[in-house]
N, C-alpha and C positions, 0 to 999 in steps of 0.2 A: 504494500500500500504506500502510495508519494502522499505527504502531506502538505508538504512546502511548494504547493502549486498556485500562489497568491489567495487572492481573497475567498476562491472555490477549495476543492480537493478535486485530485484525480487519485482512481482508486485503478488498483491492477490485481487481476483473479488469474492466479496461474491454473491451469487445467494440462498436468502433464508434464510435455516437451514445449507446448503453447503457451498463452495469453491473453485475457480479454482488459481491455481498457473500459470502467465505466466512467465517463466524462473526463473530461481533460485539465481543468482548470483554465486559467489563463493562456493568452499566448504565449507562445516563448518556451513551453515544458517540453518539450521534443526530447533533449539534452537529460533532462534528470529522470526522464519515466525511460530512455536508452539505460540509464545508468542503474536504475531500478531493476533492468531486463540481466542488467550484466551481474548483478549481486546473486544472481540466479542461474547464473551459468550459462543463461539464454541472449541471444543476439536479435536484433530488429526483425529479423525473421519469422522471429515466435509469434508478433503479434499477429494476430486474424481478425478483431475485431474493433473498432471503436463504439461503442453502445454510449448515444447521448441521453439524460433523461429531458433536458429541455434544451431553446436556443439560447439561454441567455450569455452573453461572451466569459462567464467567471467559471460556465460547464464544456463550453464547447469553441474555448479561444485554441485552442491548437489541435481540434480535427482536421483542419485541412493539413498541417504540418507529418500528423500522424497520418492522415490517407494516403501522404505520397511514397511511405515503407511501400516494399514488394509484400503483395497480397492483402493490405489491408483493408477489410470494409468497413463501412461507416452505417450504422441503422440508426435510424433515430422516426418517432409518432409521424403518421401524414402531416399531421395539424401543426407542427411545425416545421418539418420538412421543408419547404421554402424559404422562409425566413434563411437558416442555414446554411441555404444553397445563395443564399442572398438573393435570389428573386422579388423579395418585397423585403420590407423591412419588419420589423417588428413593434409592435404597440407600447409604451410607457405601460408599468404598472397600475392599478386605479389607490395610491396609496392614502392613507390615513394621518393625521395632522401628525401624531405619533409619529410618525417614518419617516415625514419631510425630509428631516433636516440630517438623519442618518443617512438615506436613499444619496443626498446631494453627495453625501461625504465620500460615500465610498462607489458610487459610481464614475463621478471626476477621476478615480486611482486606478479604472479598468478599459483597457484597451479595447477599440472592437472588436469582434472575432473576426478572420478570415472567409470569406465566403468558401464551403465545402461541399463536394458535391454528397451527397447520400446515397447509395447505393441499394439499399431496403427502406423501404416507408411502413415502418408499425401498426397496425389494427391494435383497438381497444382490447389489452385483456386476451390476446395473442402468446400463444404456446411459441418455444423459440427451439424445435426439437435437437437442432445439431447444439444447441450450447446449452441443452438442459434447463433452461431459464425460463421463465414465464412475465409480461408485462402485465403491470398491473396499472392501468388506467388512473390518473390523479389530474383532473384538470383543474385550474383553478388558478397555480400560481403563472402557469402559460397555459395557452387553450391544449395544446402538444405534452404537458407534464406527464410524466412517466415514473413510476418506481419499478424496480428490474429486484426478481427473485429470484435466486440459485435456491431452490428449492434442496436439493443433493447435498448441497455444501453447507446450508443453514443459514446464507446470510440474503438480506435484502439490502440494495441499495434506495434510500430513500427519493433522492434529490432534493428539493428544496421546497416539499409537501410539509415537510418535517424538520425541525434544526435543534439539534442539544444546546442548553442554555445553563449554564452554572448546576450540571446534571439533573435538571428537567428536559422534559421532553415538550415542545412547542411546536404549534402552527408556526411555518417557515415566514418572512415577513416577503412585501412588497410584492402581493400579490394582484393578477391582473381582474379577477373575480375573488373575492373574500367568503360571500356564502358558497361558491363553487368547489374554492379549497378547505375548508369546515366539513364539508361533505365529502370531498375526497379526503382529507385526514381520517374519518372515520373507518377505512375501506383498512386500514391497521391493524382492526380490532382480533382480528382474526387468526392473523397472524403469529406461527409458535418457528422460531428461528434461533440461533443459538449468539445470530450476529446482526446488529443495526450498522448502516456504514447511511452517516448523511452526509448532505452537501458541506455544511458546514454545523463544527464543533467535536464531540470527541465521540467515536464511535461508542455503544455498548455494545457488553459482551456476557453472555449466563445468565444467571440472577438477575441483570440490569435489565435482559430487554423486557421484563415484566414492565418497565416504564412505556414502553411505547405503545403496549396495549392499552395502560391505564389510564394513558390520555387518552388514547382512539375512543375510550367505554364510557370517560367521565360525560359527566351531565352538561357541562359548556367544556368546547374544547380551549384549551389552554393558550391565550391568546393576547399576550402584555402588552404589544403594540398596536391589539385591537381600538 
């Protein structure tokens, strides 16, 4: 797993002799998610997949960097799928007075992304059979929002549906529909894994990810900069 991918995370799932990348971080992480591969014995070769769960540039700033490896493919929802590809652009979030003046902060600090092409376009809730994985459908923080399950391995990748916060579990902020992503936080609830990996803050792991149920099931989901 890279942590140090700027204001996102990129996460890397070895399977094997392989690779899958989920989200990328920032631009620019080409170099340390190589160096990632090499800690593993594995060379650029290994990877096969780039799995985004949304376009925002802090998930998906260096897929086009990583598309240009031999053999890499790039999957990421229909519903964002262009954007990505940079065909249109994408929408400002619809945010909350709350968010303002964070969103300014730490948007100013993030590069656009690359335009990338996509190579699979995601269906809702889509079986992934060569990677063992399953999409689980989260609209709300982008219409295209995605959480990606290795059901095998025990871990879910959240993206930005969800963010650990001084070890709570919370609705992710600066979302493009707020009651959309409330509802799609909820689709958690069900969820028995042995591993949380979000966009941003520290993953859980065992015992912990009891937390991400326990927001999915509470009676208001957990929401500080609602």
């Amino acid at each position: 797993m890279v942590r140090d991918s700027g204001p996102g995370q990129a996460y890397l799932l070895r399977r094997g002799r392989s690779a899958v990348v989920v989200d990328t971080g920032i631009a620019g992480q080409g170099d340390a998610l190589a160096a990632a591969l090499r800690d593993w014995g594995l060379d650029r070769d290994a990877l096969t997949h780039v799995l985004l769960t949304h376009w925002h540039p802090d998930h998906a700033g260096s897929a086009a960097e990583l598309a240009a490896w031999p053999g890499v493919q790039v999957w990421a929802h229909h519903s964002d799928a262009g954007i990505i590809r940079g065909d249109h652009p994408g929408t400002l979030p619809a945010l909350t007075h709350a968010e303002e003046g964070l969103y300014a902060h730490i948007a100013g600090s993030i590069p656009d992304a690359p335009p990338c092409r996509v190579d699979r376009e995601l269906a809702d809730d889509e079986v992934l059979d060569t990677l063992k994985a399953q999409v689980i459908s989260t609209p709300g923080h982008t219409d295209g929002s995605i959480a990606l399950l290795f059901e095998q391995d025990g871990v879910v990748f959240t993206g930005d549906i969800a963010t650990e916060y001084e070890g709570n579990v919370i609705l992710g902020p600066f979302n493009h529909d707020r009651s959309e992503a409330r509802a799609s936080f909820r689709r958690f609830a069900a969820l028995d894994v042995d591993t949380v990996c979000f966009g941003h803050g520290q993953a859980l792991r065992g015992p912990d990810t009891k937390k991400l149920r326990a927001a999915a099931t509470a009676e208001t989901v957990p929401d500080p900069l609602g």
